[in-house]
C-alpha positions as CSV (number, residue, x, y, z in Angstrom):
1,X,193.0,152.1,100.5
2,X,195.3,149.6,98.5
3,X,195.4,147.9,101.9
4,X,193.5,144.7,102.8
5,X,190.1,146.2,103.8
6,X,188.4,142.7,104.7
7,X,188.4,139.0,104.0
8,X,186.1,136.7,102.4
9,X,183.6,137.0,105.3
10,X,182.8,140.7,105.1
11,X,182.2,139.4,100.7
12,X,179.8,137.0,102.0
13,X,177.7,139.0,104.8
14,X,177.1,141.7,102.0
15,X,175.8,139.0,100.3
16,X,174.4,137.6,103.1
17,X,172.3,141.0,103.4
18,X,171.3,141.2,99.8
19,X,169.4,137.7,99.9
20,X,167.3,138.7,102.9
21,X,163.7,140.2,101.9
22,X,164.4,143.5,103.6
23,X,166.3,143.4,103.6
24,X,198.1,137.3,100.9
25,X,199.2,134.1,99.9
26,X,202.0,132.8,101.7
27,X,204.8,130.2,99.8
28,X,204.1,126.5,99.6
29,X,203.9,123.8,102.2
30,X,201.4,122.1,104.0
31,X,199.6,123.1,107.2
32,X,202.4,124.2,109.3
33,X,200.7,125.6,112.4
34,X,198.0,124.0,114.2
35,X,196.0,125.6,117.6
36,X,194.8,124.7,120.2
37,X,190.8,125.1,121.1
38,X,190.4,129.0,121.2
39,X,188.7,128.9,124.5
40,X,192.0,127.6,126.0
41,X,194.0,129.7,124.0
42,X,192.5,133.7,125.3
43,X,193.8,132.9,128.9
44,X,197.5,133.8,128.5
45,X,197.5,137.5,126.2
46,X,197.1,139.9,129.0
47,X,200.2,142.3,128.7
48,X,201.2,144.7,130.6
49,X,199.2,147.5,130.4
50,X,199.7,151.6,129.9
51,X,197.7,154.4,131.6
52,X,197.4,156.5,128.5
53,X,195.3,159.0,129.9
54,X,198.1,159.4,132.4
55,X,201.1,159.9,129.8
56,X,201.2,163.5,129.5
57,X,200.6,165.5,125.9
58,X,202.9,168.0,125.1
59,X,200.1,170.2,122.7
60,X,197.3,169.6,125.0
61,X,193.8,170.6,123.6
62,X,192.5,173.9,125.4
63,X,189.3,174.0,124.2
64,X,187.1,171.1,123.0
65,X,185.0,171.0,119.7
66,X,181.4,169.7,120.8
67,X,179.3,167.4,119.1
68,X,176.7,168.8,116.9
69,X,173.9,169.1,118.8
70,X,169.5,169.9,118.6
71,X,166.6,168.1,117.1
72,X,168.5,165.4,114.7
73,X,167.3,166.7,111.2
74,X,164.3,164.8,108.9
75,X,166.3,162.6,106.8
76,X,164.8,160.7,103.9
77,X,164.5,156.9,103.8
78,X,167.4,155.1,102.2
79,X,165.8,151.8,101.5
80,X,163.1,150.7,99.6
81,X,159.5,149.1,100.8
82,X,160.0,145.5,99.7
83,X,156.5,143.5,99.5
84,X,156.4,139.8,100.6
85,X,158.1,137.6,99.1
86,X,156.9,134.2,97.7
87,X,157.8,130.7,98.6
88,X,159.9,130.3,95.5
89,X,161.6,133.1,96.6
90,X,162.3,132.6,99.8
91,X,163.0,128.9,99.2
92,X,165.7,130.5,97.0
93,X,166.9,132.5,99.3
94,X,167.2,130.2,102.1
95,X,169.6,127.9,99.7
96,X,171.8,130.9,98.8
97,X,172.1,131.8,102.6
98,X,173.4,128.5,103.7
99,X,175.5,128.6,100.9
100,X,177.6,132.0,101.7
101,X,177.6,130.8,105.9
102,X,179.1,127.3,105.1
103,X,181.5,129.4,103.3
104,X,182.0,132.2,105.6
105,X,182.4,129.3,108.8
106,X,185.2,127.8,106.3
107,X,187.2,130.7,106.0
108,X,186.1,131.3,110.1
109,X,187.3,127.3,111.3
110,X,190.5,128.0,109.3
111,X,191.3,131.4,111.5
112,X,190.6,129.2,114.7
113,X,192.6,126.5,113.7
114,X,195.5,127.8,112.4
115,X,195.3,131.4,113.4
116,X,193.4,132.3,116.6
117,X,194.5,136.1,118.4
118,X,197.0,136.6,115.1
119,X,195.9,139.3,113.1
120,X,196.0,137.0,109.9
121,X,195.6,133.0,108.9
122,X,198.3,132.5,105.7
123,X,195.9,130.5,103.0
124,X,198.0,127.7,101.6
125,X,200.1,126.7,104.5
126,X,197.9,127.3,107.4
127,X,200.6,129.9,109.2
128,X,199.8,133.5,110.4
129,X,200.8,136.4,110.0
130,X,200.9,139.8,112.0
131,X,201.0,143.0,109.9
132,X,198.3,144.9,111.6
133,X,199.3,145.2,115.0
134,X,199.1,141.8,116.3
135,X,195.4,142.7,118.1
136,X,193.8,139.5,116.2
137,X,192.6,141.3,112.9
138,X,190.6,139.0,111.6
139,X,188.8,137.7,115.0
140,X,187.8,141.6,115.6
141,X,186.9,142.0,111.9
142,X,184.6,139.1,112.4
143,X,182.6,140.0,115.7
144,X,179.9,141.9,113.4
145,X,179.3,138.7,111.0
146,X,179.3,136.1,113.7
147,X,175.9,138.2,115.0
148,X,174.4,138.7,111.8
149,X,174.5,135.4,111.2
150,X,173.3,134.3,114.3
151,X,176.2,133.0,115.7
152,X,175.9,133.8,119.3
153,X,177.8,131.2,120.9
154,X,180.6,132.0,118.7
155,X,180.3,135.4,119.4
156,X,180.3,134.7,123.1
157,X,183.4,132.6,122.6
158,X,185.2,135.6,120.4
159,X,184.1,138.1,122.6
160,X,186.0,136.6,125.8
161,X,189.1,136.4,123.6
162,X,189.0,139.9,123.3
163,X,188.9,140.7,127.3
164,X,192.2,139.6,127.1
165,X,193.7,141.9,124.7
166,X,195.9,144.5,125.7
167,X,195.1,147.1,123.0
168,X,197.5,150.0,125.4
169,X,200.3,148.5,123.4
170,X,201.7,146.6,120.6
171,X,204.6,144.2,119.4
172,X,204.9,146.5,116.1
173,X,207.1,149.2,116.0
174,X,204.8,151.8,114.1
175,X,201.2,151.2,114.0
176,X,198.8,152.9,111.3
177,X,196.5,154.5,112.5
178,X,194.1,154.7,110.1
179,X,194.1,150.8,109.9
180,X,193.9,150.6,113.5
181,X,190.9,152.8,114.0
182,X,189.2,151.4,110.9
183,X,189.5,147.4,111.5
184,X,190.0,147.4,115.6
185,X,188.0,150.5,116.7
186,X,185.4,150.1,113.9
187,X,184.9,146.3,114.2
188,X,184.6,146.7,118.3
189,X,181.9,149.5,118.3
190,X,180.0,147.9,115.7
191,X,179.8,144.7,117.5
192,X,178.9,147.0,120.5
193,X,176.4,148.0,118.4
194,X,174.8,145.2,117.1
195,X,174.8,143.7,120.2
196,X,172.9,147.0,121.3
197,X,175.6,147.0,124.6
198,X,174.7,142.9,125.8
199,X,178.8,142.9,125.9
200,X,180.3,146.1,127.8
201,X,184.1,144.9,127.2
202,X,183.6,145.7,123.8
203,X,183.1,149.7,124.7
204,X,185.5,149.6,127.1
205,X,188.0,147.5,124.7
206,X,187.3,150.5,121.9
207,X,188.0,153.4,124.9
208,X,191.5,151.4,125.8
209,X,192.4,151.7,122.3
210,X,190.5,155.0,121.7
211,X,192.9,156.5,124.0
212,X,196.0,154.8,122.9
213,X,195.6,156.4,119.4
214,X,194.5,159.9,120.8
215,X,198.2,160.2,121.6
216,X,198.9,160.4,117.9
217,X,197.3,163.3,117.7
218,X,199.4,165.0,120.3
219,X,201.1,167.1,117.4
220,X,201.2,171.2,117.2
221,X,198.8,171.3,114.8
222,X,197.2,168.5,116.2
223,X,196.8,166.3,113.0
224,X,197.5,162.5,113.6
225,X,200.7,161.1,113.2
226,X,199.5,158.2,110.3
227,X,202.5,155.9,110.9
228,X,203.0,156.1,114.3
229,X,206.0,154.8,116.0
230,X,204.3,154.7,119.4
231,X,207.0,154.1,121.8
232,X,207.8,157.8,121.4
233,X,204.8,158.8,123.3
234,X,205.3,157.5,126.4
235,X,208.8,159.0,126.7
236,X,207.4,162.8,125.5
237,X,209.3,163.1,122.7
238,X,208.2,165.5,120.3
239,X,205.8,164.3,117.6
240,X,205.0,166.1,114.2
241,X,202.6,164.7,111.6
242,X,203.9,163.4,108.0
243,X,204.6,165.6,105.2
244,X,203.3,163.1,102.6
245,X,200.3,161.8,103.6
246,X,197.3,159.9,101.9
247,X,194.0,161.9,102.1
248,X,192.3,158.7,103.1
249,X,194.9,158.4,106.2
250,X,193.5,162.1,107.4
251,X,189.9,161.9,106.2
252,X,188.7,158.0,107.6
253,X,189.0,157.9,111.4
254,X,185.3,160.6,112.1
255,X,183.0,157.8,112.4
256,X,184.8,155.6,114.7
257,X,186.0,158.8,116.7
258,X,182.7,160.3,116.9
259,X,180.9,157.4,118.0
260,X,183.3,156.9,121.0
261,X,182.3,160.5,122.2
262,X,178.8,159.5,121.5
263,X,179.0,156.5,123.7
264,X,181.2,157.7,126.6
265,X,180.8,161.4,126.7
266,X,184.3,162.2,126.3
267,X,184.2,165.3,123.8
268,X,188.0,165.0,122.8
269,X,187.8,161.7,120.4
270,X,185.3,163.9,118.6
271,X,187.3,167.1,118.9
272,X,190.3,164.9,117.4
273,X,188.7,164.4,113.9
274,X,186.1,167.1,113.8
275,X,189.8,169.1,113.6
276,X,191.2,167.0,110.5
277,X,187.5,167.5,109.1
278,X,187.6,171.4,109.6
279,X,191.2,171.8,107.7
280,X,190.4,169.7,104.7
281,X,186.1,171.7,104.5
282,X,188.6,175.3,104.5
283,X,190.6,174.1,101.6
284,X,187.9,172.2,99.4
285,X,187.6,174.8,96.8
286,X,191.9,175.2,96.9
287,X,192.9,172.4,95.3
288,X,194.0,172.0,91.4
289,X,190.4,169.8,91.5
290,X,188.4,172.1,93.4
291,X,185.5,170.0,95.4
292,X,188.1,167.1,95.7
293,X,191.1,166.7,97.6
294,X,194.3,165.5,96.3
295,X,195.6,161.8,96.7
296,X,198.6,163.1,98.7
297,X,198.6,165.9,101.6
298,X,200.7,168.0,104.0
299,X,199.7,167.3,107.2
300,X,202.5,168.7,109.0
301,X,201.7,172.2,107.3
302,X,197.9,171.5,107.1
303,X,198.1,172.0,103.3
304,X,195.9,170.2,101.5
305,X,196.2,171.7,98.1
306,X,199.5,170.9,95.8
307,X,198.9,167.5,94.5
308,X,197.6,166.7,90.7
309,X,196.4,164.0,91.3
310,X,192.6,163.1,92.2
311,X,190.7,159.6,92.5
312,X,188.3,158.1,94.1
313,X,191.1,155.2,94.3
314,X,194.0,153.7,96.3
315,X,194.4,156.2,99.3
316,X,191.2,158.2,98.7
317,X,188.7,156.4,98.7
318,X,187.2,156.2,102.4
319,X,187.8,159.9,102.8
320,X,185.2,160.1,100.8
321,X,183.0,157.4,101.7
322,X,182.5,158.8,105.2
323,X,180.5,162.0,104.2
324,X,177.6,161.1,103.9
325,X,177.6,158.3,106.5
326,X,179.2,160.7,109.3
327,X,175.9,163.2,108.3
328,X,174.1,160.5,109.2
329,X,175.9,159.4,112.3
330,X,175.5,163.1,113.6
331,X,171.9,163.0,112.7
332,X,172.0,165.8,109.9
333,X,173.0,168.2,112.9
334,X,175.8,169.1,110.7
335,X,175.9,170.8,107.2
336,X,179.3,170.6,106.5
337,X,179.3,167.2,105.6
338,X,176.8,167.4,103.3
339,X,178.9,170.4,101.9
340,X,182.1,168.7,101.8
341,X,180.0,165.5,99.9
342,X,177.8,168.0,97.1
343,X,181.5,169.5,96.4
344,X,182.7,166.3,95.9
345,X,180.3,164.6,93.5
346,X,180.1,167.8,91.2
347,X,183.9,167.7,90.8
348,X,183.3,164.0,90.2
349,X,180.8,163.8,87.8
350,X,182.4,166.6,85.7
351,X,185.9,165.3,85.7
352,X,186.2,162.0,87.1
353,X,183.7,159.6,86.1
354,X,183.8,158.6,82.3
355,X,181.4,156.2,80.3
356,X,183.8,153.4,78.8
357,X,183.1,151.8,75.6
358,X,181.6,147.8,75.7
359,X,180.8,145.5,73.0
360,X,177.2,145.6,74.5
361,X,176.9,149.2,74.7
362,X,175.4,149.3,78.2
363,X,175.4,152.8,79.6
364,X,177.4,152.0,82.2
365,X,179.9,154.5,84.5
366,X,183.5,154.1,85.6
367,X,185.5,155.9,88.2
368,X,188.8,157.2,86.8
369,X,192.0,159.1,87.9
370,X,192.9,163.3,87.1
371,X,196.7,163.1,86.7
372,X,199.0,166.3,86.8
373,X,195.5,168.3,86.8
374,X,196.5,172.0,86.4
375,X,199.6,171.5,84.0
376,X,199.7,170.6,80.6
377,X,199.7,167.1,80.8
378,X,196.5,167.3,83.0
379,X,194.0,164.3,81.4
380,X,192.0,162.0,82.7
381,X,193.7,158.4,83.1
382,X,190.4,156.3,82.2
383,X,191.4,153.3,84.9
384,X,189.1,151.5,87.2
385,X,190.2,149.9,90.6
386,X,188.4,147.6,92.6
387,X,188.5,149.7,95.5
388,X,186.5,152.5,93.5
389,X,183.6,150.3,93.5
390,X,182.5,151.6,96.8
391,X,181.2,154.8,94.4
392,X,178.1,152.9,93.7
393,X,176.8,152.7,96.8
394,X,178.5,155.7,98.8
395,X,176.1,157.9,95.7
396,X,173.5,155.7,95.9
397,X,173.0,156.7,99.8
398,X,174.2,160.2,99.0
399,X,171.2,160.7,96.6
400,X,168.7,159.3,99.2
401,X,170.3,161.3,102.3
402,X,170.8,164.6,100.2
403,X,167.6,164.5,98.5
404,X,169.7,164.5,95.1
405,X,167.4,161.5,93.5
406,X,168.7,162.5,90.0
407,X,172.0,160.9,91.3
408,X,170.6,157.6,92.0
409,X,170.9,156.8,88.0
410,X,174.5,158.0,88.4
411,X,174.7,155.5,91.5
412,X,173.1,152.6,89.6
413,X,175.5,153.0,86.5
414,X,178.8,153.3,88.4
415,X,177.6,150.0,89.9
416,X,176.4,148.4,86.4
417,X,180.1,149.5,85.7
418,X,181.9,146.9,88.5
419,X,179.4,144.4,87.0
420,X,180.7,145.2,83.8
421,X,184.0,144.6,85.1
422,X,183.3,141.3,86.7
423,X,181.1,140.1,84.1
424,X,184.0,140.7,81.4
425,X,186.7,138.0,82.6
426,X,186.8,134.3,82.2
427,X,186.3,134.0,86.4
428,X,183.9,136.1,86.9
429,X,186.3,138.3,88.7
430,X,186.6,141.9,88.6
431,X,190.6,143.3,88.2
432,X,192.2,144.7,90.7
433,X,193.1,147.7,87.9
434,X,192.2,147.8,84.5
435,X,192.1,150.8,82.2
436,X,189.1,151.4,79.4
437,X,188.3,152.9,76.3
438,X,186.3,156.5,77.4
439,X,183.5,157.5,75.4
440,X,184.4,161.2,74.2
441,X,181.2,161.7,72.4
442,X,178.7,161.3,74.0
443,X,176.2,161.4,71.7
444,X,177.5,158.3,70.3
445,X,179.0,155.4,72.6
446,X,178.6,152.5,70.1
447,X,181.7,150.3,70.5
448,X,183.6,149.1,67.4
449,X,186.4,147.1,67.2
450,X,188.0,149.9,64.8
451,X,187.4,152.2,67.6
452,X,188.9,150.2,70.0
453,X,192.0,149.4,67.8
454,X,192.0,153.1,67.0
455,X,192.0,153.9,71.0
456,X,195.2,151.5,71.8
457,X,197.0,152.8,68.3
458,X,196.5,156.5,69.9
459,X,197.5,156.0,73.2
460,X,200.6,153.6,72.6
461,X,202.8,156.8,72.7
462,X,202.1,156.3,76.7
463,X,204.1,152.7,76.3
464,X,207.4,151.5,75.1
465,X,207.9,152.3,71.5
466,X,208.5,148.9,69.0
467,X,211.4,148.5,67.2
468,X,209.4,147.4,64.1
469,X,207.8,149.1,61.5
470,X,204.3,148.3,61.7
471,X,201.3,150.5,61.3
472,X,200.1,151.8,64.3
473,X,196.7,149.5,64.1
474,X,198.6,146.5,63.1
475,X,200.5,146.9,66.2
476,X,197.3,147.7,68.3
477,X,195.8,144.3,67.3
478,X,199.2,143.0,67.8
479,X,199.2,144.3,71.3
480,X,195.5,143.0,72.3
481,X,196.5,139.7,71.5
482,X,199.3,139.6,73.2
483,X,198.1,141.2,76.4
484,X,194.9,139.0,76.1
485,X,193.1,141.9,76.6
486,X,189.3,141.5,76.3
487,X,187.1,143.8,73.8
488,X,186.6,147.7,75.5
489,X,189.8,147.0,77.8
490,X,193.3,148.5,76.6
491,X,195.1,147.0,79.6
492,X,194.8,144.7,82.8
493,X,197.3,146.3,84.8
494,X,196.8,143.9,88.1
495,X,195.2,140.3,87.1
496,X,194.2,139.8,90.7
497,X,191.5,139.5,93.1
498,X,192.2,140.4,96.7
499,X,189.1,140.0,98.0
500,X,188.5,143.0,98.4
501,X,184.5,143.4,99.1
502,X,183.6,147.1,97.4
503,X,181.5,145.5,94.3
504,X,179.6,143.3,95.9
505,X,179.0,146.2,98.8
506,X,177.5,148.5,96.3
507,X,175.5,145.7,94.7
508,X,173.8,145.0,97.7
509,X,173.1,148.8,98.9
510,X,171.4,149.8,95.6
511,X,169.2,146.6,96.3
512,X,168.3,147.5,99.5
513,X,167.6,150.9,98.0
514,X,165.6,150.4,94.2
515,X,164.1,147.4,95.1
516,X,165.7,145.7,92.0
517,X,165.5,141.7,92.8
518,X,168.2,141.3,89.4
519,X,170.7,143.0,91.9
520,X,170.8,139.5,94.1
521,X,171.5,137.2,91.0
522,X,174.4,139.7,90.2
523,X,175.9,139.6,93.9
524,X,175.2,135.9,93.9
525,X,177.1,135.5,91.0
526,X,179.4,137.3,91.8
527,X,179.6,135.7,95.5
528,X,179.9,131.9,93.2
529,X,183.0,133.0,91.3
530,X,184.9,134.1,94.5
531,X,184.3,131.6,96.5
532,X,185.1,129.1,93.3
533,X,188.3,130.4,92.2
534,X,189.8,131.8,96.3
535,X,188.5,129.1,98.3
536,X,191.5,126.7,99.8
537,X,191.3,123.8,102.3
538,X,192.5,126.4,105.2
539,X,190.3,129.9,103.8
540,X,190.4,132.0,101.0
541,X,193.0,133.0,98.8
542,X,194.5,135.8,96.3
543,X,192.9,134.7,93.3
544,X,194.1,135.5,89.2
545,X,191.2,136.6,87.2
């Protein structure tokens, strides 16, 4: 999503993971807003509380979708057999580690100091902010890395904050529910998890808030309201899902849902999704794109069809994501997500991902957009986003899970390609969007600075036309220079980092799956540049590239 995913923690835990052996800025001021010790400051949050399960639904569910259910299939090994290391190595690694926890405990003392129970600390001026339902964001986001890094007392200490959440309601009008049920339910059941159930308020924290989202779904066609003014609920009035929806809203609440009907028994979190999950399997092969869904959909009408345009992008991309991680959730008792995923990466390979040209002529892959696919002015828009970096790595697993292992060269080259894209600016950065020059032959990807040049000359018909007279190549190398565009790149459309965590991610899961030890000196450099051009005295920051 073109949301805030995670912070500069969840960049340094991937990294975290990759050096073990198996392994919004606000305006000026100065700190503004100091706290007291968090201990003190979880007794006072306890709201009043609303009986969810006793406000009525006005489309209630007659018969529930089960779980999947048998033998869990034999599914293949994801990650490779790593040997033992040597002292070099692990002396090496050590270093690295301490590095990324003093950093992620910087970013962590900030958020208690300036920001405990608020959803966000503000950078620069050490305020906080609220935009994601005022549950404490970042302290649930952070549960998960606190135990990794073996931070149990601080986990102990977060985890009693929580107890006194009310999660039954919220001082925001409309909640998303998509960013609700990824960050809140997500980051609770994980902990829950990883804690393998030490802490039983984090189950029964996810069910309070399980069940205050299940009344978005009390719709007639039982797809989730996505913005949800939740107030209207609890008075019954009538609810009716959004004609204009992202795919990614729809497509990204099945794990979290499932795994709360795995955990309690209660078939109708389950039912919920497995619903949504149904509609958009029906329609896979309906769209302009067909094996992909469109960026924007009709939930109201279930109609999943009409839009041209397809990404792996900005309010696609976790859609996606989730196939092949809810197969495995479910045990492989299910082939329709494997289905739903071998549609998706024919489509993709065929249409969406494109080789761009690089004054080093690696082979690398990008993920790019279909726009007005089905008209005449269907083409493919050779951008990359940030976000699409997740490609690498959601492939990468696909290949191992599906048994598709001709796909794990696909995998590795859509990650070479966000390396690419970091390794390309003065930080070290990768863009938040940037668009490319596609190879169209591909029987000959050399780069050239006359193909290049010819590239921008061809496609400046999509920009504002000069008034003066130049030759169309003139004015190309006019443009480069004025843009400060960088060889292979024919525009930087957003010159920021938001620290977003989807490069770095896929880094680390093809090294945990080839083997390849270079992957760690890429994340690690990678993990350098961030923390060099984000990092402020309070945490981290939007960063230029």
């Amino acid at each position: 999503m073109a949301y805030f995913r995670r912070r500069i923690v969840f960049v340094a835990v991937a990294l975290l993971f990759c050096l073990y052996h198996f392994h919004g800025i606000s305006g000026g001021g100065g700190l503004l807003q100091t706290q007291t010790d968090p201990i003190a400051a979880t007794q006072t949050i306890i709201k009043n509380r609303i009986d969810w399960n006793a406000v009525p639904q006005r489309y209630p569910v007659e018969s529930m979708i089960p779980l999947p259910s048998g033998t869990p299939a034999k599914i293949p090994n994801i990650q490779y057999k790593f040997g033992k290391e040597t002292k070099a190595e692990k002396r090496k690694r050590q270093e690295r580690l301490e590095a990324i926890r003093e950093s992620f405990l910087h970013s962590y003392r900030g958020y208690q100091k300036y920001a405990w129970l608020q959803d966000e600390v503000t950078p620069l001026s050490g305020e906080y902010k609220n935009g994601f339902g005022g549950w404490g964001a970042t302290l649930i986001d952070t549960l998960d890395t606190l135990w990794i890094m073996g931070m149990k007392k601080e986990f102990a200490i977060a985890v009693a904050a929580v107890e006194k959440i009310d999660f039954t309601s919220s001082d925001s009008k409309v909640i998303s529910v998509f960013e609700t049920t990824i960050r809140y339910v997500g980051g609770l059941l994980g902990a829950y998890d990883l804690s393998r159930g030490k802490y039983p308020v984090l189950l029964k924290k996810a069910v309070e808030l399980g069940d205050f989202l299940y009344a978005a779904f009390d719709t007639p066609n039982r797809m989730p309201i996505t913005y949800w003014e939740w107030e209207k609920a609890t008075s019954g009035e009538e609810q009716e899902a959004g004609t204009s929806v992202p795919v990614a809203d729809l497509g990204s609440l099945s794990m979290e849902f499932t795994r709360l009907t795995q955990l309690t028994g209660d078939p109708k979190y389950f039912d919920a999704v497995q619903r949504i999950y149904d509609g958009l399997a029906e329609q896979q092969n309906d769209t302009r794109l067909p094996g992909m869904w469109p960026l924007m959909v009709n939930a109201r009408k279930m109609d999943f069809t009409k839009d041209a345009t397809f990404t792996f992008g900005a309010m696609s991309d976790s859609l996606y994501e989730y196939f092949p991680k809810q197969y495995l959730l479910v045990g492989g008792l299910s082939e329709q997500y494997r289905k739903m995923y071998e549609g998706t990466i024919k489509a993709a390979k065929k249409h969406i991902f494109f080789r761009p040209l690089n004054e080093e002529n690696r082979d690398i892959l990008v993920s790019g957009t279909m726009r007005d696919v089905a008209t005449q002015s269907e083409r493919l828009d050779p951008e990359g986003q940030h976000l699409t970096c997740f490609v690498g790595g959601m492939v990468g697993i696909g290949a191992k899970v599906f048994n598709r292992p001709e796909e794990l060269d696909t995998a590795r080259r859509l990650t070479d390609g966000c390396i690419w894209s970091y390794e390309a600016m003065p930080t070290g950065i990768g863009p938040e969007i940037f668009r490319a020059v596609p190879c169209l032959d591909p029987g000959d990807c050399t780069f050239s600075l006359d193909r290049y040049y010819h590239w921008i000359a061809t496609d400046m018909h999509y920009r504002e036309e000069d008034e003066d007279e130049d030759p169309p190549l003139t004015r190309a190398k006019t443009f480069v220079k004025e843009m400060g565009l960088f060889p292979g790149f024919t525009e930087i459309r957003e010159r920021k980092y938001i620290l977003r965590p989807e490069a770095i991610e896929s880094v680390f899961i093809m090294y945990r799956i080839t083997g390849d030890k270079t992957l760690q000196d890429k994340a690690w450099d990678m993990f350098q540049a961030v923390n060099r051009y984000t990092r402020t005295d309070v945490a981290n920051r939007i960063s230029s590239v």
